[in-house]
Backbone as a chain_set.jsonl record, in Angstrom:
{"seq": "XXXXXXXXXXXXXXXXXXXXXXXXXXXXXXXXXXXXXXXXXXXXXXXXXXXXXXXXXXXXXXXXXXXXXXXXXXXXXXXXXXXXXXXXXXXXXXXXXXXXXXXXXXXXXXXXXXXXXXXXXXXXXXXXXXXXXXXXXXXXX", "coords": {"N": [[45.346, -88.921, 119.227], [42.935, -87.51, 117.217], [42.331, -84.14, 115.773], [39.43, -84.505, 115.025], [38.486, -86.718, 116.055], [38.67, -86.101, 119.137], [37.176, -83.495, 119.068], [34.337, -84.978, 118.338], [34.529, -86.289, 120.757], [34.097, -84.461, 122.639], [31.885, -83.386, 121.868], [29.963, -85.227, 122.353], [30.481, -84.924, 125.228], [29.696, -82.928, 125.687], [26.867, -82.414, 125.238], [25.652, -85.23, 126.769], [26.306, -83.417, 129.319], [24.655, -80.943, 129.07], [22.473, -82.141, 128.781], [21.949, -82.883, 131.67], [22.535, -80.489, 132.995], [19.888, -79.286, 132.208], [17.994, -81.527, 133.579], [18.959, -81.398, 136.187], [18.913, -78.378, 137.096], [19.937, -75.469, 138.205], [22.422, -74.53, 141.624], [23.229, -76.794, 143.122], [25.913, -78.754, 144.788], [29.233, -78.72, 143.335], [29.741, -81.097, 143.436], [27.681, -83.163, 142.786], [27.022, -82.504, 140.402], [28.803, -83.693, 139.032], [29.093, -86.54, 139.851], [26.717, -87.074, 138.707], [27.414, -86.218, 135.867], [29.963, -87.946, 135.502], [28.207, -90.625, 135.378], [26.321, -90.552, 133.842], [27.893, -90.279, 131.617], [29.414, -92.833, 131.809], [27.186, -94.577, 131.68], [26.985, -94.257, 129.023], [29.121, -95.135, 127.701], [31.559, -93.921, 127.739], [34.886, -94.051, 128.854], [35.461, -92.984, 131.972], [37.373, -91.486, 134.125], [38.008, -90.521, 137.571], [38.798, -87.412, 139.517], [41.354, -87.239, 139.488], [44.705, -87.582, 140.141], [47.236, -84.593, 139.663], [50.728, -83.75, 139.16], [52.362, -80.936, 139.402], [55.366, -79.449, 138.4], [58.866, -78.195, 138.572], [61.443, -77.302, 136.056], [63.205, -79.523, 136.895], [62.066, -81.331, 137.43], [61.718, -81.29, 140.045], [58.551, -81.787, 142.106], [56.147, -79.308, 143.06], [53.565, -78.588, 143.105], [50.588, -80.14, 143.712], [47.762, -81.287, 142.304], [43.546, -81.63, 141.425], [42.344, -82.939, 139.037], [38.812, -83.071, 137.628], [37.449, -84.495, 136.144], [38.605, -87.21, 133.913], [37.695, -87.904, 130.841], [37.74, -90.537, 127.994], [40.419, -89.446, 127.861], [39.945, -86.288, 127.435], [40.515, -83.896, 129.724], [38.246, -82.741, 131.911], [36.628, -80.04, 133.294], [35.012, -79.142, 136.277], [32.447, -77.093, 137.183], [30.395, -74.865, 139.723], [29.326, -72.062, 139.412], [28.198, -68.586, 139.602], [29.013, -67.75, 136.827], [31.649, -68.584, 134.481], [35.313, -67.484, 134.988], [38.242, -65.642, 133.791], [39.982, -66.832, 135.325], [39.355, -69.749, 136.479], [39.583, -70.567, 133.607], [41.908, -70.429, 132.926], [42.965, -72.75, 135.099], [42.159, -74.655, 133.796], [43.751, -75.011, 131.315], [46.143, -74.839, 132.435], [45.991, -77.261, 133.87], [45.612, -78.997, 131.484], [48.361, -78.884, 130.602], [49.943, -79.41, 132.391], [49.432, -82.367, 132.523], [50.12, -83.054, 130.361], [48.272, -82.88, 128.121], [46.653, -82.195, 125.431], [43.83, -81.473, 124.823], [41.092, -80.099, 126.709], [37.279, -79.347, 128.328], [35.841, -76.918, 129.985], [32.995, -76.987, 132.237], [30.038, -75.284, 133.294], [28.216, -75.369, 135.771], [26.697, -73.785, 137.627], [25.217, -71.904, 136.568], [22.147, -69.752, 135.246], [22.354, -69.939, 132.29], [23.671, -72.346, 130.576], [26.981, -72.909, 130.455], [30.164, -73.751, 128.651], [32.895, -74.501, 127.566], [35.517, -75.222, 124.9], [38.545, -76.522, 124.672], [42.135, -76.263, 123.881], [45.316, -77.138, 123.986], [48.055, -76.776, 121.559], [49.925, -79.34, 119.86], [50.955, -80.76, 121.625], [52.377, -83.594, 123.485], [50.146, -86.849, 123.339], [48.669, -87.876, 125.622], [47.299, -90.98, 127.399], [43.916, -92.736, 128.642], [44.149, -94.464, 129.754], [46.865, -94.698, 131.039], [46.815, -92.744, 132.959], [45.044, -94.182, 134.537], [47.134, -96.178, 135.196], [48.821, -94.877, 136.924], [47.054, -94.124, 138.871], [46.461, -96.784, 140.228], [49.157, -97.229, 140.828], [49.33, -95.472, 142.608]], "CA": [[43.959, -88.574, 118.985], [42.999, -86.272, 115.794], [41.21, -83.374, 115.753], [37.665, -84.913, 114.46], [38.134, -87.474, 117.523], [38.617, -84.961, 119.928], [35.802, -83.092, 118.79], [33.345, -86.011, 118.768], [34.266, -86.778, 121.935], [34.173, -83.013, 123.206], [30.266, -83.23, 121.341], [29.128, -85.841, 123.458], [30.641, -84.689, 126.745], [28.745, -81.554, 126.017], [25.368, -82.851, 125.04], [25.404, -85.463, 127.887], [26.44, -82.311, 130.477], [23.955, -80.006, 128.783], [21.107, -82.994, 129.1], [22.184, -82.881, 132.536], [21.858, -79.494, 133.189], [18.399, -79.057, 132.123], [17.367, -81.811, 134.467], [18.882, -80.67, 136.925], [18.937, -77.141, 137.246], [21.424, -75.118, 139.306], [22.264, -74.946, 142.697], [23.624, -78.108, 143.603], [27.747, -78.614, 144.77], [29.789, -79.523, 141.94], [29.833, -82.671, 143.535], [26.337, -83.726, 142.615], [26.97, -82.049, 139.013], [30.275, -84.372, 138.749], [28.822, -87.773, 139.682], [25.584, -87.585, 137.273], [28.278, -86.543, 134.468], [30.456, -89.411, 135.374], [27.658, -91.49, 135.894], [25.386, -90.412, 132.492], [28.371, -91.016, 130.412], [29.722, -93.749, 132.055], [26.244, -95.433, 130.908], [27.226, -93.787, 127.356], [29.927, -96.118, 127.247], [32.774, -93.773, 127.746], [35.975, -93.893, 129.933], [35.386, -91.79, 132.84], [38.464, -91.685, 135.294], [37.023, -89.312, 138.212], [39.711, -86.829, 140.842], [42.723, -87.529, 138.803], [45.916, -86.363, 141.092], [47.99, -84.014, 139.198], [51.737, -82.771, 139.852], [53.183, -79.455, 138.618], [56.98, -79.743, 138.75], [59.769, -77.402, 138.379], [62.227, -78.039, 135.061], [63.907, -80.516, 136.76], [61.301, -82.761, 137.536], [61.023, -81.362, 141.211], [57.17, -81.309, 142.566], [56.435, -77.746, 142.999], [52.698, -78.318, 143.308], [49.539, -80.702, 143.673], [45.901, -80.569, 142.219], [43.029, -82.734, 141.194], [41.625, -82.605, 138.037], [37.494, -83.515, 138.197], [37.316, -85.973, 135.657], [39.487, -87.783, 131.93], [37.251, -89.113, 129.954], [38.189, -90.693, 126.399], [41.702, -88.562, 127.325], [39.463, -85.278, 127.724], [40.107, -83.086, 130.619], [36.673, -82.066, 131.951], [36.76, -79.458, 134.656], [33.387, -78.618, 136.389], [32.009, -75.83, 138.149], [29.123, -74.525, 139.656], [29.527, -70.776, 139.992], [27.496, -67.989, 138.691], [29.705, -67.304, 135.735], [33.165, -68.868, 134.781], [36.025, -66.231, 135.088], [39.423, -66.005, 132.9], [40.719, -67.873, 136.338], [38.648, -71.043, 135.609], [39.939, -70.976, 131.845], [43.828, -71.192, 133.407], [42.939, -73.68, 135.841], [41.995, -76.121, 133.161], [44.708, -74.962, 130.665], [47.454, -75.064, 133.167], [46.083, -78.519, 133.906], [46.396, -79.87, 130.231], [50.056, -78.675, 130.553], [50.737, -80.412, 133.818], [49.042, -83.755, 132.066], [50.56, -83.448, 128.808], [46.938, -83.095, 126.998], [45.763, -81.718, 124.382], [42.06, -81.322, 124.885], [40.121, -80.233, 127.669], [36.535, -78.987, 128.434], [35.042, -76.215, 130.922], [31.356, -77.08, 131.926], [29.996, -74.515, 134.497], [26.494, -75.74, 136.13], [26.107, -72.804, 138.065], [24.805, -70.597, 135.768], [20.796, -70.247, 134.345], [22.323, -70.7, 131.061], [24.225, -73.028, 129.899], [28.16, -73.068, 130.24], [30.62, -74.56, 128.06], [34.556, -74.124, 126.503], [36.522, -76.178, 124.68], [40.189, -75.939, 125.379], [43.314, -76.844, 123.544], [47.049, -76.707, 123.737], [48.291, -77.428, 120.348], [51.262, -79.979, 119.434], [51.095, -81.532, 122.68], [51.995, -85.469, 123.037], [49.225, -87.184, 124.027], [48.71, -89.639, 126.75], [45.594, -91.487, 127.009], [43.333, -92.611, 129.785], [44.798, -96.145, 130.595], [48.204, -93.784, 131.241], [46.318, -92.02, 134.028], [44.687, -94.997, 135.865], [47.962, -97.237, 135.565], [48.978, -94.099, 137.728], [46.137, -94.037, 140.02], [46.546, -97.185, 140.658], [50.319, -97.348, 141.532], [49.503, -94.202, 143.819]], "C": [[43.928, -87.46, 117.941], [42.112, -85.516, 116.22], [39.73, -83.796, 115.997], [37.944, -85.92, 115.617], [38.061, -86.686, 118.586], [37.195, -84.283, 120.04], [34.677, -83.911, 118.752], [33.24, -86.148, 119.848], [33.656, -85.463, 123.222], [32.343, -82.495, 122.956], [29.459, -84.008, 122.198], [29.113, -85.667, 125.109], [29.313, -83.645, 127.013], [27.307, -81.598, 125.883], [25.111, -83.485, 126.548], [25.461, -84.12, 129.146], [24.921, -81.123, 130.154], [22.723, -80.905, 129.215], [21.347, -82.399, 131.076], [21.711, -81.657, 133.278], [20.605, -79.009, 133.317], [17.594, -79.993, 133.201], [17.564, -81.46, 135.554], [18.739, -79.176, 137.887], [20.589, -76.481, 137.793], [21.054, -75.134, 140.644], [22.811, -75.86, 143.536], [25.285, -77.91, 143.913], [28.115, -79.216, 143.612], [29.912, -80.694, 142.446], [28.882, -83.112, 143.055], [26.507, -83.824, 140.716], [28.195, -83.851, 138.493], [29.789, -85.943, 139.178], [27.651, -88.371, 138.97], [26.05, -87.518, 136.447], [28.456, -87.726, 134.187], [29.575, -90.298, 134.946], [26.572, -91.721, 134.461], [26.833, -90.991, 130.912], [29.418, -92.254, 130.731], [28.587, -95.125, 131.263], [26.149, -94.767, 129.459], [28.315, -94.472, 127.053], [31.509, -95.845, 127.149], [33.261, -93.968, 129.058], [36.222, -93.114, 130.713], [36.523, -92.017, 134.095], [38.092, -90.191, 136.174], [38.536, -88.985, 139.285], [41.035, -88.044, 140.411], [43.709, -86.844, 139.281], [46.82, -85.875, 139.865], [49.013, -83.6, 139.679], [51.91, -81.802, 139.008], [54.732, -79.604, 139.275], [57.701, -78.846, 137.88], [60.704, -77.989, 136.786], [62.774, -79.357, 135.564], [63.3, -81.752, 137.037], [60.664, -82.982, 138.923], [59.414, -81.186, 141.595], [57.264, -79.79, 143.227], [54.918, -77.803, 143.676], [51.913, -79.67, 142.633], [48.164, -80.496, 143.325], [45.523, -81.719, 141.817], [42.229, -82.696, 140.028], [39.639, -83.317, 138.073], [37.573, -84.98, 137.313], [38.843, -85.977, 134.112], [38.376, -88.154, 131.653], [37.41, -88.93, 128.377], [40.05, -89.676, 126.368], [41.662, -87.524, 127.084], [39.775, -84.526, 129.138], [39.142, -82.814, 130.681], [36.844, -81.494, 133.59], [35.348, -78.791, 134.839], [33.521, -77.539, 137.367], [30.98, -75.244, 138.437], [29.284, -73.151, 140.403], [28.641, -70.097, 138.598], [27.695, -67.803, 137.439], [31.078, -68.047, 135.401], [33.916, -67.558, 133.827], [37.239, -66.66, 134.653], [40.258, -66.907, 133.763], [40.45, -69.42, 135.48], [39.636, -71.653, 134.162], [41.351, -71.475, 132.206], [43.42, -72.127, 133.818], [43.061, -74.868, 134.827], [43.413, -75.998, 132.176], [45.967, -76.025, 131.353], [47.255, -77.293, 133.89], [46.509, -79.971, 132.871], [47.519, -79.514, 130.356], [50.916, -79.447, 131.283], [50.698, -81.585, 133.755], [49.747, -84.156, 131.058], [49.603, -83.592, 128.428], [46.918, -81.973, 126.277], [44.901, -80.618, 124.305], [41.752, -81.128, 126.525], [38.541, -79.165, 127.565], [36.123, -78.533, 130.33], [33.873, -76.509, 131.232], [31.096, -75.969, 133.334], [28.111, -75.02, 134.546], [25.91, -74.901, 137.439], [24.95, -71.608, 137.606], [23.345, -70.842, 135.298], [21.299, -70.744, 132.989], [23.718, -71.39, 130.965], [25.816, -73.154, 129.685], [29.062, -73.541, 129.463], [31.947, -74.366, 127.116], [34.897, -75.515, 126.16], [38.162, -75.585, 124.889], [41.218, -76.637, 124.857], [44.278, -76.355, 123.781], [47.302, -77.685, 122.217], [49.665, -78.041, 120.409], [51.533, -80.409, 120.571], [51.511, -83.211, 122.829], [50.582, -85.63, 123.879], [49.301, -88.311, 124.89], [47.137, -90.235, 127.065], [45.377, -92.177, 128.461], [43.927, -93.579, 130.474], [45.824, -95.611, 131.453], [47.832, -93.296, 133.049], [45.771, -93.282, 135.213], [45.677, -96.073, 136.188], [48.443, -96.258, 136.763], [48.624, -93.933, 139.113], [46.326, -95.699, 140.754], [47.963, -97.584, 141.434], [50.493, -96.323, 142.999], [49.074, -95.028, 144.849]], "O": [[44.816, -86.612, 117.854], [41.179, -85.898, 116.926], [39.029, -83.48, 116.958], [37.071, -85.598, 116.423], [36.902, -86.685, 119.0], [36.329, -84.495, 120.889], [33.762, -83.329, 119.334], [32.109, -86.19, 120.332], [33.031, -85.601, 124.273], [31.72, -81.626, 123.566], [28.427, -83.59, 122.722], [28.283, -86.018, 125.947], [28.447, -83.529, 127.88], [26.609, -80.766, 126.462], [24.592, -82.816, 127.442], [24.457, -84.011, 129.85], [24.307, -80.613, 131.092], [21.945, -80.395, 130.02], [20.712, -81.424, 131.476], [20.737, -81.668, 134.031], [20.199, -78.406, 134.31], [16.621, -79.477, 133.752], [16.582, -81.124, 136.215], [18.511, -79.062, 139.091], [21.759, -76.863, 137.762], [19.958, -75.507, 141.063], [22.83, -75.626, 144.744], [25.895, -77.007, 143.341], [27.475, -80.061, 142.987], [30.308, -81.51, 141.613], [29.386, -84.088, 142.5], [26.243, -84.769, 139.974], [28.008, -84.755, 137.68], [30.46, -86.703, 138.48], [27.465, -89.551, 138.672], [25.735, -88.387, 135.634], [27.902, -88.482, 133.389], [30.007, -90.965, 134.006], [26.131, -92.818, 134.118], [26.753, -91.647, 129.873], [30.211, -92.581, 129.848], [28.906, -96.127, 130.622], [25.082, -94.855, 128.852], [28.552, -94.416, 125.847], [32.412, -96.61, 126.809], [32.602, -94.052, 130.094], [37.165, -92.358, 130.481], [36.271, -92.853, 134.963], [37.937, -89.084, 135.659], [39.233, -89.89, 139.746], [41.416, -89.133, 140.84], [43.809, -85.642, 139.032], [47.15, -86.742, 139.056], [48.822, -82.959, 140.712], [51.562, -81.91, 137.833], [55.043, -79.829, 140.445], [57.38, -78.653, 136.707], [60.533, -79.171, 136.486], [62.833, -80.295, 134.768], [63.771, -82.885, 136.944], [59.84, -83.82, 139.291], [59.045, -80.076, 141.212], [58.248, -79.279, 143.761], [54.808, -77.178, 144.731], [52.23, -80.211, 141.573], [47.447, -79.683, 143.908], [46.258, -82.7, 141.697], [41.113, -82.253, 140.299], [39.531, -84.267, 138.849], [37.709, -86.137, 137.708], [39.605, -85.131, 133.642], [37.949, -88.978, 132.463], [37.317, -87.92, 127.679], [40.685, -89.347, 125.366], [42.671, -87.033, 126.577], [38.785, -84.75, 129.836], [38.639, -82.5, 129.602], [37.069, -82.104, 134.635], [34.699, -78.151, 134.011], [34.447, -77.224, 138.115], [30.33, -74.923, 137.441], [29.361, -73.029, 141.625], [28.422, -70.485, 137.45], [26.695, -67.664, 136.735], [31.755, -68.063, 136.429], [33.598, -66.96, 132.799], [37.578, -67.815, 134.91], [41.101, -67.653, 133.264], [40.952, -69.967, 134.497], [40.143, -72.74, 133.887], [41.85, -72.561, 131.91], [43.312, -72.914, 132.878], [43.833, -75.819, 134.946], [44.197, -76.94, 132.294], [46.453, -77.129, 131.107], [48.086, -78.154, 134.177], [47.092, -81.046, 133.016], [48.031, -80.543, 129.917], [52.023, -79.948, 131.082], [51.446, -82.266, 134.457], [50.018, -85.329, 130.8], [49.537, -84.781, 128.114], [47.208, -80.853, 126.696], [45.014, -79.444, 123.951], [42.138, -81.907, 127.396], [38.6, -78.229, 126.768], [36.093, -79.207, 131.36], [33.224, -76.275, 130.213], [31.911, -75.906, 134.255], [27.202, -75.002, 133.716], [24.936, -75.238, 138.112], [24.197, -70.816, 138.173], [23.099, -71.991, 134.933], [20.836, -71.778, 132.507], [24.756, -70.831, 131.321], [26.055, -73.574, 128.553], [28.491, -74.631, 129.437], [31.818, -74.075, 125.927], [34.704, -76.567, 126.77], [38.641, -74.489, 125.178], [41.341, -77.767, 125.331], [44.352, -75.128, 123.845], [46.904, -78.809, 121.912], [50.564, -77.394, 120.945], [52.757, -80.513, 120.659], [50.83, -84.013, 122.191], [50.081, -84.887, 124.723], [49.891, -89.387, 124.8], [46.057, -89.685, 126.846], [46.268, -92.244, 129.308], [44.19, -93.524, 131.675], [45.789, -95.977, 132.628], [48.517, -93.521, 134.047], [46.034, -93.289, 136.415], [45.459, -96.846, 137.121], [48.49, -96.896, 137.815], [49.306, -93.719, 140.116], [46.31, -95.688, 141.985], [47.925, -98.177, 142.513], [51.277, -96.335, 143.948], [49.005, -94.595, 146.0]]}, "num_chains": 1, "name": "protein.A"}
């Protein structure tokens, strides 16, 4: 994926999420936030793979640690949150998740907040793996 794809795709996550926002307000569990995403750009035509299991593993390949990322879509990390503010925690969480995926790209959205949330997030020189990668996964799990 190149830059300028990335970023397109990182433009529409954030528009759809920001539409989103405004109708809904705050308040809600990130669950609610996380299945109108899915669900708004699922009818936008992208590839939304939702509670993507992640391992974290030691050099040698041992599992060390489990998490769930919220959503992929297009091969985006998208980590949500509905807290008053997002805190330099948050920002690892998603990092340390592109690291544990091998991505790239990911995006912060926080729908806690009156205004408006929103990071982009790279690791540079990463390989990339793409979404099919993740649900041939999900489905062997």
């Amino acid at each position: 994926m190149t830059e300028e794809e990335a970023m397109a795709i990182c433009d529409r996550i954030r528009q759809i999420a920001y539409d989103l926002h405004v109708y809904l307000g705050t308040g809600y569990l990130e669950k609610v936030y996380e299945n109108g995403l899915a669900h708004r750009m699922e009818m936008a035509g992208m590839e939304v793979l939702r509670q993507v299991p992640l391992c974290v593993q030691d050099e040698d390949g041992f599992v060390i640690g489990e998490y769930v990322a919220d959503l992929i879509v297009n091969g985006i990390v998208v980590e949500l949150k509905a807290v008053s503010t997002l805190l330099p925690a948050h920002v690892a969480q998603t990092i340390n998740y592109l690291k544990a995926m091998k991505l790239e790209h990911g995006m912060l959205i926080n729908f806690g907040s009156e205004k408006f949330q929103c990071r982009k997030l790279a690791r540079r020189g990463q390989p990339y793996a793409s979404s099919a990668f993740f649900a041939a996964k999900l489905e062997s799990s």
